[in-house]
TORLO-722926 format. One line per 5 residues: for each residue x, y, z of N, C-alpha, C, O. Coordinates in Angstrom, 3 decimals, always signed. Atoms other than C-alpha are relative to their C-alpha. Layout:
% TORLO-722926
X,Y,Z,X,Y,Z,X,Y,Z,X,Y,Z  ... .
This chain:
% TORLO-722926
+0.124,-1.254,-0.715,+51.861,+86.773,+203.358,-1.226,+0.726,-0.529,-1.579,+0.746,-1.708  +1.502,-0.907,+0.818,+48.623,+88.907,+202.877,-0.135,+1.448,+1.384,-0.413,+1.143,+2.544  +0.059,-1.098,-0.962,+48.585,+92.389,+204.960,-1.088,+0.688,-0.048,-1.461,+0.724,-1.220  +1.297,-0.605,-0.045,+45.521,+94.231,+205.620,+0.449,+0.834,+1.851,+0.892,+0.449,+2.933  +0.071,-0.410,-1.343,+45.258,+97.185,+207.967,-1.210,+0.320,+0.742,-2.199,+0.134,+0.033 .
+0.932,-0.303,-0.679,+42.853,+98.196,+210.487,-1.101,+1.292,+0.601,-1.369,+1.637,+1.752  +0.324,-1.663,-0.351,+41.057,+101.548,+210.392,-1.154,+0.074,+1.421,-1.312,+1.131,+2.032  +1.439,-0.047,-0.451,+37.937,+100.752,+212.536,+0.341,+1.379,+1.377,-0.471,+2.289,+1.549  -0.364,-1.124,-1.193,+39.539,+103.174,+215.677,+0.020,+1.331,-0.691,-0.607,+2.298,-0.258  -0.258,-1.420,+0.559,+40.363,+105.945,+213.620,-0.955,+0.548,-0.715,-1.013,+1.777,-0.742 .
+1.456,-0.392,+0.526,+37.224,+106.287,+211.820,-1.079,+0.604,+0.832,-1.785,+1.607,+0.729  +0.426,-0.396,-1.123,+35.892,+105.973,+214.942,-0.019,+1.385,+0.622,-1.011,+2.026,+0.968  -0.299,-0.838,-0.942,+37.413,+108.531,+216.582,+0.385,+1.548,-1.056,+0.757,+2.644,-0.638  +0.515,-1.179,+1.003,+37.095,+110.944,+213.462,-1.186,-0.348,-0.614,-1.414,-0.188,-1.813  +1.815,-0.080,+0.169,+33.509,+110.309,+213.305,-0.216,-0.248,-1.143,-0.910,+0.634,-1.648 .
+0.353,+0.323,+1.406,+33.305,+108.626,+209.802,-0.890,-1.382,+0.146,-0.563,-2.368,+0.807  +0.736,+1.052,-0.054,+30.517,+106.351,+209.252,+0.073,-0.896,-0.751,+0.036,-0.272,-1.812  -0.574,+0.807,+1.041,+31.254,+103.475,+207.152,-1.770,-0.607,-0.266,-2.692,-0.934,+0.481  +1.283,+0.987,+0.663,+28.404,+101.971,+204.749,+0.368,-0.436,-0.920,+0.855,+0.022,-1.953  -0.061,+1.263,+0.850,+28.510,+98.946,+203.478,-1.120,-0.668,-0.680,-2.008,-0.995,+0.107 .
+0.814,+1.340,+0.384,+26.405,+96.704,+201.450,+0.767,-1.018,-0.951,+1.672,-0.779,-1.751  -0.502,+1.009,+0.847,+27.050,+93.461,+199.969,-1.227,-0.877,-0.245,-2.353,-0.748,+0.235  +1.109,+1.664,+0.386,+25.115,+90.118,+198.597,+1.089,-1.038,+0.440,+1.769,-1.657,-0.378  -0.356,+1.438,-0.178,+26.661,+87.512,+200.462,+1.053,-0.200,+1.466,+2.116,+0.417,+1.392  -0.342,+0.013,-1.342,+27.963,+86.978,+203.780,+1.713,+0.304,+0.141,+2.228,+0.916,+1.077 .
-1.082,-0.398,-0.650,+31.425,+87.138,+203.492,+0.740,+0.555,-1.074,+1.886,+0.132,-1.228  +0.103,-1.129,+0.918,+31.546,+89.850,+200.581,+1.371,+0.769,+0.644,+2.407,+0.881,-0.012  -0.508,-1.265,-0.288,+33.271,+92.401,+202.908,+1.269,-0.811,+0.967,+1.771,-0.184,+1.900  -1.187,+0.418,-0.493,+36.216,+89.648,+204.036,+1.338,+0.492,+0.439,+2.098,+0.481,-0.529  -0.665,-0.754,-0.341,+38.861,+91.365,+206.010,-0.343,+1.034,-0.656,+0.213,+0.905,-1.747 .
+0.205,-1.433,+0.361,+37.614,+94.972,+205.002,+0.326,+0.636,+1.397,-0.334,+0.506,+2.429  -0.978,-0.593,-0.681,+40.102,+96.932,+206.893,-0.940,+1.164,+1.152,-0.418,+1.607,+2.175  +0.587,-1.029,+0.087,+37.215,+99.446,+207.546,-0.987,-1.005,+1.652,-1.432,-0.357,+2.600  +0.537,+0.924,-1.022,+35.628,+96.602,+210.170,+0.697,-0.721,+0.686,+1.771,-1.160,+0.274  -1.021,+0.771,-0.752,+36.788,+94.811,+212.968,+0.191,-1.357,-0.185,-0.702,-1.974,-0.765 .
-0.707,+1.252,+0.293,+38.705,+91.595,+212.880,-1.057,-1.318,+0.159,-1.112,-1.898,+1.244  +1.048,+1.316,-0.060,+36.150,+88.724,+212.483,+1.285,-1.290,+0.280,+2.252,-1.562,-0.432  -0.940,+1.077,-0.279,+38.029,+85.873,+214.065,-0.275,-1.110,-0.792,+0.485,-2.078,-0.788  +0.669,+1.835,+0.591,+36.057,+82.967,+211.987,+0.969,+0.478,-1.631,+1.739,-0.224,-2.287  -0.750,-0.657,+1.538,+37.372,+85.404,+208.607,+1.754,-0.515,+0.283,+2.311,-1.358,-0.420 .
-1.133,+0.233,+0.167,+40.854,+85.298,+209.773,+0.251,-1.717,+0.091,+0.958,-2.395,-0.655  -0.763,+1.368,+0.060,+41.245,+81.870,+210.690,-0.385,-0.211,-1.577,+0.566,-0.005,-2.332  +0.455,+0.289,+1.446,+39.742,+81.168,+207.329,+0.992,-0.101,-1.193,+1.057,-0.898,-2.128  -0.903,-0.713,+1.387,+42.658,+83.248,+205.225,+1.422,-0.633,+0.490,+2.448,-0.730,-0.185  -1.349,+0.380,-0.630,+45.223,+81.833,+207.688,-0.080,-1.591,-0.511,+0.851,-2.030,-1.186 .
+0.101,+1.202,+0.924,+44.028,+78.283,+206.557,+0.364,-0.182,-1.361,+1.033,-1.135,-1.762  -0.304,+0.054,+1.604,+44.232,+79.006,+202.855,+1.184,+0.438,+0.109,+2.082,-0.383,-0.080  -1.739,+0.170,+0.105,+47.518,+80.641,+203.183,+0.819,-1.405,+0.349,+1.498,-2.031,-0.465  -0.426,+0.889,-0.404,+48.566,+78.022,+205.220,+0.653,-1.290,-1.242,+1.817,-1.496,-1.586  +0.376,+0.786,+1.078,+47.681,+75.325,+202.504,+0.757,+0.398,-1.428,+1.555,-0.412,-1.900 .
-0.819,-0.962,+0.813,+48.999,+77.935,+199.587,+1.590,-0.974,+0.116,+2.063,-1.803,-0.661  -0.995,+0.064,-0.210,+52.128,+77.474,+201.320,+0.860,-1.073,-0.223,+2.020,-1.010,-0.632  -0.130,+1.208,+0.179,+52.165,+73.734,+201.356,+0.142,-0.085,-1.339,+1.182,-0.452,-1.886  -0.071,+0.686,+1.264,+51.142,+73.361,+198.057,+1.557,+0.663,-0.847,+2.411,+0.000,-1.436  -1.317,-0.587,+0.577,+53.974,+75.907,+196.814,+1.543,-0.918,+0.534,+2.466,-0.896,-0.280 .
-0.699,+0.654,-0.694,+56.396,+73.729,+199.095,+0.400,-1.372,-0.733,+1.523,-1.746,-1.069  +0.176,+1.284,+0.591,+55.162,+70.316,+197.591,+0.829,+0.371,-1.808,+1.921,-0.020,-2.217  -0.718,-0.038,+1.267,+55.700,+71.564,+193.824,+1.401,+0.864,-0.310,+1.879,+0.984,-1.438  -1.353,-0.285,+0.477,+59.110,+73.386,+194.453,+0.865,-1.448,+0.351,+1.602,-1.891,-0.531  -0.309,+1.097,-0.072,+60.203,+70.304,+195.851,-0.009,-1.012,-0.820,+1.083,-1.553,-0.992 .
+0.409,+0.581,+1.161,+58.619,+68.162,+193.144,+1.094,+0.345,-1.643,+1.784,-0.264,-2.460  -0.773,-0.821,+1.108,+60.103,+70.428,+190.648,+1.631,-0.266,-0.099,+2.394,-0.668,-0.977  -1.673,+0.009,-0.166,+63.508,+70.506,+191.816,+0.961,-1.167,+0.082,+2.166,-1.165,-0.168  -0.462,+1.006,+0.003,+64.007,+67.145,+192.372,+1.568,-0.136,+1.194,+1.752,+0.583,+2.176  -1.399,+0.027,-0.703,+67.694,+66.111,+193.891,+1.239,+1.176,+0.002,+2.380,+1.287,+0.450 .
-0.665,-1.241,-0.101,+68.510,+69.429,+193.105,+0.030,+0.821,+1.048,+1.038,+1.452,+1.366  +0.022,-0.523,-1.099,+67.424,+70.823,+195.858,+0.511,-0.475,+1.504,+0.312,-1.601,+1.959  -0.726,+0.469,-1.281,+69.363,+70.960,+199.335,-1.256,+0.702,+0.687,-1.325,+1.930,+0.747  +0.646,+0.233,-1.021,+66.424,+70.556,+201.582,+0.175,+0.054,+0.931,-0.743,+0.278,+1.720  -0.429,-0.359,-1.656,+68.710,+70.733,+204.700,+0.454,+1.492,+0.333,+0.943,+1.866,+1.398 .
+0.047,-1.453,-0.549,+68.855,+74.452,+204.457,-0.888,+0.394,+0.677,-2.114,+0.308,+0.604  +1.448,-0.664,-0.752,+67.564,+76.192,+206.926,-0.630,+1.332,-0.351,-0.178,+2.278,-0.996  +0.923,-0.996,+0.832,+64.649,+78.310,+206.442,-0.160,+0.175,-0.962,-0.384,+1.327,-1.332  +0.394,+0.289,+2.193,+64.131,+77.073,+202.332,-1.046,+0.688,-0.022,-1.090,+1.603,-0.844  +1.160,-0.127,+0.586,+60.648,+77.632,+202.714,-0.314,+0.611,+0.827,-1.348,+0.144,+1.305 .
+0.097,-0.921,-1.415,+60.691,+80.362,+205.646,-0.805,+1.402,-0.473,-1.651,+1.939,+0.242  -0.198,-1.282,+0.514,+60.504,+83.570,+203.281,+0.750,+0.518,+0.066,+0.415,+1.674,-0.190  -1.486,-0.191,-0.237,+63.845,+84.213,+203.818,+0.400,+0.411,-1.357,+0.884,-0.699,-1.579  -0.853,-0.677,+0.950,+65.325,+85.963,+200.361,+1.479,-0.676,-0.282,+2.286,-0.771,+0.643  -1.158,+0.742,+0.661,+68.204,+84.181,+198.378,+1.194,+0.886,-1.079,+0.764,+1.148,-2.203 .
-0.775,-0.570,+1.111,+71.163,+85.941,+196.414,-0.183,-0.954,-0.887,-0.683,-2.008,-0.496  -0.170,+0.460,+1.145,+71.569,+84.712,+192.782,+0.867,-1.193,+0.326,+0.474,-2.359,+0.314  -0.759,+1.112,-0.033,+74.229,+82.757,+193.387,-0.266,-0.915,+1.296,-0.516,-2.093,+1.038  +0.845,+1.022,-0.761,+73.133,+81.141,+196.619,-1.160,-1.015,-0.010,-1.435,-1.947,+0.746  +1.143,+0.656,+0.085,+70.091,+80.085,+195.131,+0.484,-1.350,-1.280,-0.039,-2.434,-1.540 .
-0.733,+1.280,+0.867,+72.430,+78.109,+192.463,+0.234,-1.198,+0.659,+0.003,-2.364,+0.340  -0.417,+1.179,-0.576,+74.011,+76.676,+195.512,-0.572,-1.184,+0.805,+0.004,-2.214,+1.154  +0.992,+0.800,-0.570,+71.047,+75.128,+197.120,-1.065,-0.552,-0.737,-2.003,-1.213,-0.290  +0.921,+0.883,+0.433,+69.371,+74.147,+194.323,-1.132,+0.573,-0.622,-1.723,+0.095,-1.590  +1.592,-0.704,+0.442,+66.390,+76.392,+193.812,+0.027,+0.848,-1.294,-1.034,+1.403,-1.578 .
-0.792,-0.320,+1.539,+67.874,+77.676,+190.460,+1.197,-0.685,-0.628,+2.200,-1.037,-0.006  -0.958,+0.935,+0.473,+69.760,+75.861,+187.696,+1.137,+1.426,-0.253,+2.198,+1.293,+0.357  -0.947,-0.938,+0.121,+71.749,+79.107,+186.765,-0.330,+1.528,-0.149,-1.535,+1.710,+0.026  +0.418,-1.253,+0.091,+71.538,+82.786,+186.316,+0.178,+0.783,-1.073,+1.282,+0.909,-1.603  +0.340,-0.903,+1.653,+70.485,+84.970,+183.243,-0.932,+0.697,-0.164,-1.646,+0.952,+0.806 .
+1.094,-0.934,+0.571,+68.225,+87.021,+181.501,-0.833,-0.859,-0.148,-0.693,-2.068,+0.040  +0.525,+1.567,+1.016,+65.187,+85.622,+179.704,+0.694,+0.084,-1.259,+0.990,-0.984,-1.795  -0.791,+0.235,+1.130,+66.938,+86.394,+176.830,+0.825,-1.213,-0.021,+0.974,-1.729,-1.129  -1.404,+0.985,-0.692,+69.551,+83.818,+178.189,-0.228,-1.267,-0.159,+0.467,-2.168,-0.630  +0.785,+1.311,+0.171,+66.749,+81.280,+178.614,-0.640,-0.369,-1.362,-0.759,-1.525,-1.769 .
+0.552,+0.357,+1.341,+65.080,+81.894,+175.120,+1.083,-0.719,-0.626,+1.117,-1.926,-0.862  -1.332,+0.699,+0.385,+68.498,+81.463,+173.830,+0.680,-1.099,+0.130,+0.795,-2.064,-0.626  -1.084,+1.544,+0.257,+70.811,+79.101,+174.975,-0.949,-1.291,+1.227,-0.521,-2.433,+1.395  +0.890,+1.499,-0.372,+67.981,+76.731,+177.117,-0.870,-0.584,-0.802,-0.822,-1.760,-1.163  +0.796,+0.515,+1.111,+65.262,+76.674,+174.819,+0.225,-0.133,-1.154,-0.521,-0.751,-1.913 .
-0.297,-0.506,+1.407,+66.810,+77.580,+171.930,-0.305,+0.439,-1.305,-0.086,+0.005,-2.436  +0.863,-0.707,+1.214,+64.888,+80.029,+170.044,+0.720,+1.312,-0.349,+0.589,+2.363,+0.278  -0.706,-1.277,+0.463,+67.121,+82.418,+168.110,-1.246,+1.594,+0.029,-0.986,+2.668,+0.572  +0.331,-1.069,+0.642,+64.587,+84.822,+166.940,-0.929,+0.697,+1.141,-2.095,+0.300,+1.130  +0.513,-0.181,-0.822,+63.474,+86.675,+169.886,-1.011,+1.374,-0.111,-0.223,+2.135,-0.673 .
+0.047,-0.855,+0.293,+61.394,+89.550,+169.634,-0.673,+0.384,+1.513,-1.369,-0.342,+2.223  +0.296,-1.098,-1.338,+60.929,+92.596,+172.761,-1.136,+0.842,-0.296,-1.106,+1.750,-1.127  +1.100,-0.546,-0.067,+57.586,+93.628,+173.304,-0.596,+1.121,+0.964,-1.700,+1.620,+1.179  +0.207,-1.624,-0.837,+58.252,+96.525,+175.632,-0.195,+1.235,-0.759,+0.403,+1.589,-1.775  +0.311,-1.093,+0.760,+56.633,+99.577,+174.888,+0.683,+0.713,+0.093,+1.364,+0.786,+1.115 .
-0.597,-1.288,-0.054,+58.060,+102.479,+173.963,-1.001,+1.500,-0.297,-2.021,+1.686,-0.961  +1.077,-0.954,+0.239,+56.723,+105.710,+174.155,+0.314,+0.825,-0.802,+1.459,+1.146,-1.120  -0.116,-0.511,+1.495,+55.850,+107.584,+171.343,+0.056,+1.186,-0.326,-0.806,+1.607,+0.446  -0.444,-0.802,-0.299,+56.894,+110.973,+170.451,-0.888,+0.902,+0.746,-0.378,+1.841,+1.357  +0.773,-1.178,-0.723,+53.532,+112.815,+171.946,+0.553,-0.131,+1.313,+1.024,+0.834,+1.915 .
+0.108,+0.741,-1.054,+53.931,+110.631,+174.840,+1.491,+0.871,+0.833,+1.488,+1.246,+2.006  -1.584,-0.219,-0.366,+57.886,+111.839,+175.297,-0.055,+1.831,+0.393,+0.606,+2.424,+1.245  +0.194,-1.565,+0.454,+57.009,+115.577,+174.649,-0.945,+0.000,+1.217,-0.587,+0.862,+2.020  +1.380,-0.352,-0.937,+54.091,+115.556,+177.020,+1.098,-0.352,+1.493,+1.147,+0.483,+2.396  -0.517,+0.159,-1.001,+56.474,+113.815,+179.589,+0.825,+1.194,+0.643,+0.666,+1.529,+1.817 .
-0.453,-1.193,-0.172,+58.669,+116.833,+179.518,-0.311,+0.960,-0.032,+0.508,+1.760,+0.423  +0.663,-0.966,-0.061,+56.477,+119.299,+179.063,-0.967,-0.164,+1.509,-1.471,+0.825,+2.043  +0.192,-0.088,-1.728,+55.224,+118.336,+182.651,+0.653,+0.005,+1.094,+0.220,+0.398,+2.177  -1.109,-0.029,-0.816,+58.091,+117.924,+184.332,+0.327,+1.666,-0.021,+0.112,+2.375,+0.962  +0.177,-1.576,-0.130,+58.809,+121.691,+183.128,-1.053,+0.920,+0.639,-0.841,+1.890,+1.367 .
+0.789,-0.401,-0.846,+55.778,+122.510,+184.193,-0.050,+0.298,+1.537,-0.377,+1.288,+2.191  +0.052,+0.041,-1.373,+56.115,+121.559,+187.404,+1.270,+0.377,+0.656,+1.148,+0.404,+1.880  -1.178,-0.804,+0.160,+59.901,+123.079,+187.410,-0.214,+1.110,+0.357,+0.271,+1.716,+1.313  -0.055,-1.608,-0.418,+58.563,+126.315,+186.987,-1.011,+0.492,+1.073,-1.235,+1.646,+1.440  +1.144,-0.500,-1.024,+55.641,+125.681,+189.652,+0.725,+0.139,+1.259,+0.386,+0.994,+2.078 .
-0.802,+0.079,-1.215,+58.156,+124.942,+192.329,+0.860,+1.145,-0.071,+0.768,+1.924,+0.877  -0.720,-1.704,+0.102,+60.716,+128.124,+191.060,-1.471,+1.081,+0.655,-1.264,+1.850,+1.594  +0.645,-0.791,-0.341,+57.401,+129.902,+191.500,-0.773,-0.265,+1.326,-1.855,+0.316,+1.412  +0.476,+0.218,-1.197,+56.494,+128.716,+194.964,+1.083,+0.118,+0.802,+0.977,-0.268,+1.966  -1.262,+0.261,-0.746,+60.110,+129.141,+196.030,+0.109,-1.051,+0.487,-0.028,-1.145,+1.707 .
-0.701,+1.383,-0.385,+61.113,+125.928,+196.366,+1.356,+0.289,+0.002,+1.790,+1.093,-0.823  -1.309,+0.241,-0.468,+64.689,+125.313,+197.831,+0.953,-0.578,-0.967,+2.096,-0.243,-1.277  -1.136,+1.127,+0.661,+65.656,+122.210,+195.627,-0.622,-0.269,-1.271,-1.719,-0.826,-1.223  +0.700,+0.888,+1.441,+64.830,+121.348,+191.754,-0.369,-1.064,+0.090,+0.079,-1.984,+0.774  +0.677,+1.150,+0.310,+62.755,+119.170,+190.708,+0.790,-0.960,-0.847,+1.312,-0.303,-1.748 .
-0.798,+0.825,+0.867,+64.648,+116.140,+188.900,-0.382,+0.525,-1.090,-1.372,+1.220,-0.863  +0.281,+0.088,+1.512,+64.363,+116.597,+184.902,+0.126,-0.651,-0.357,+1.016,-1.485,-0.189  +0.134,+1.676,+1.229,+63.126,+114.319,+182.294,+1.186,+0.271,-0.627,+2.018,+1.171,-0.750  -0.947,+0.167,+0.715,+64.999,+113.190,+180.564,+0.141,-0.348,-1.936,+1.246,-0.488,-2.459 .
């Protein structure tokens, strides 16, 4: 999937001039800001295309006899619950990575490299949220603003 939208009318028709430069002919590839070059799209529709295949070939590859292939729409974009995706194959089971460090690979000593933020960081968070608390009390606003927490 790759989405790109199309401004060239509306620019148009609010009088904005678009300038471009580039070095190289197809620099400004789908730029939303220009109209649809048909040689560009087929181009991106090819490589997706291909993408698609190849992603196709190595889940297949991958999965081996695990995978039930006679589902329909496997490789559609179609969205899988957890456990559905057990039952067709496209996952051996469901967990954390913790789950996988643990009991697949089996590396006890795991360590979590999510940041945390640090006390300016925490203080500053709430001290804007208040901020903006008392900008909305003072603009009469209707409904509070959520609070940090």
């Amino acid at each position: 999937r790759m989405d790109n939208f199309g401004f060239v009318d509306a620019m148009n028709k609010l009088g904005i001039e678009r300038r471009l430069l580039t070095a190289g002919k197809n620099k400004a590839l789908l730029d939303p800001f220009l109209p649809v070059d048909e040689s560009a799209r087929a181009h991106m529709q090819n490589m997706l295309t291909e993408i698609h295949r190849q992603f196709i070939d190595s889940i297949k590859s991958g999965r081996g006899d695990r995978l039930d292939t006679s589902v329909d729409g496997l490789f559609s974009g179609l969205i899988w619950t957890g456990e559905h995706a057990v039952d067709i194959g496209l996952v051996d089971a469901l967990g954390s990575a913790g789950y996988v460090a643990r009991d697949v690979i089996g590396e006890e000593n795991i360590v979590d490299y999510t940041l945390k933020d640090d006390l300016l960081e925490r203080f500053a968070g709430k001290l804007g949220a208040t901020m903006a608390q008392a900008l909305a009390t003072r603009l009469g606003s209707e409904s509070p603003l959520p609070q940090a927490r």
